[in-house]
Residue, then its C-alpha position, 0 to 999 in steps of 0.5 A: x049918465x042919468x036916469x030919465x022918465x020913459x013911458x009907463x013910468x010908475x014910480x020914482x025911487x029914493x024921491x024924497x032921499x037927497x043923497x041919491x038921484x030920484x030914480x023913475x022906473x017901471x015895475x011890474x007885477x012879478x017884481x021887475x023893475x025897469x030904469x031908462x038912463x041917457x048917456x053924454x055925448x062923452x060916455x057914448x063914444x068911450x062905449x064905442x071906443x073900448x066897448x065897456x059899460x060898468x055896472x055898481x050895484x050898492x048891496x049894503x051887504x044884503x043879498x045880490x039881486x039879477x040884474x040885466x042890462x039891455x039895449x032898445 
């Protein structure tokens, strides 16, 4: 799985942080924050197989925020 540009991209997370893969988002004035990942060809069809997607999120110990995931 790995994050794409989409449109209305208006930043892009950890750019310049060469552990991570840069992140291009959207966020809005509310404070949403929008991610576009594809999947492999492999990913897609363990999905439609055993119908799971695993979400991680890496807190650092701080707070959880909300998360949803969607499907367009």
């Amino acid at each position: 799985m790995k994050p794409m540009e989409f449109r209305g991209v208006n930043c892009v997370y950890a750019k310049d942080q060469s552990e991570y893969l840069p992140l291009p988002a959207q966020k809005t004035e509310d404070g949403a924050v929008k991610t576009c990942w594809k999947l492999s060809l492999k990913e897609r069809l363990t999905i439609l197989f055993k119908g799971k997607l695993y979400l991680t999120i890496l807190t650092f110990n701080k707070p959880l925020q909300p998360v949803k995931l969607t499907v367009i």
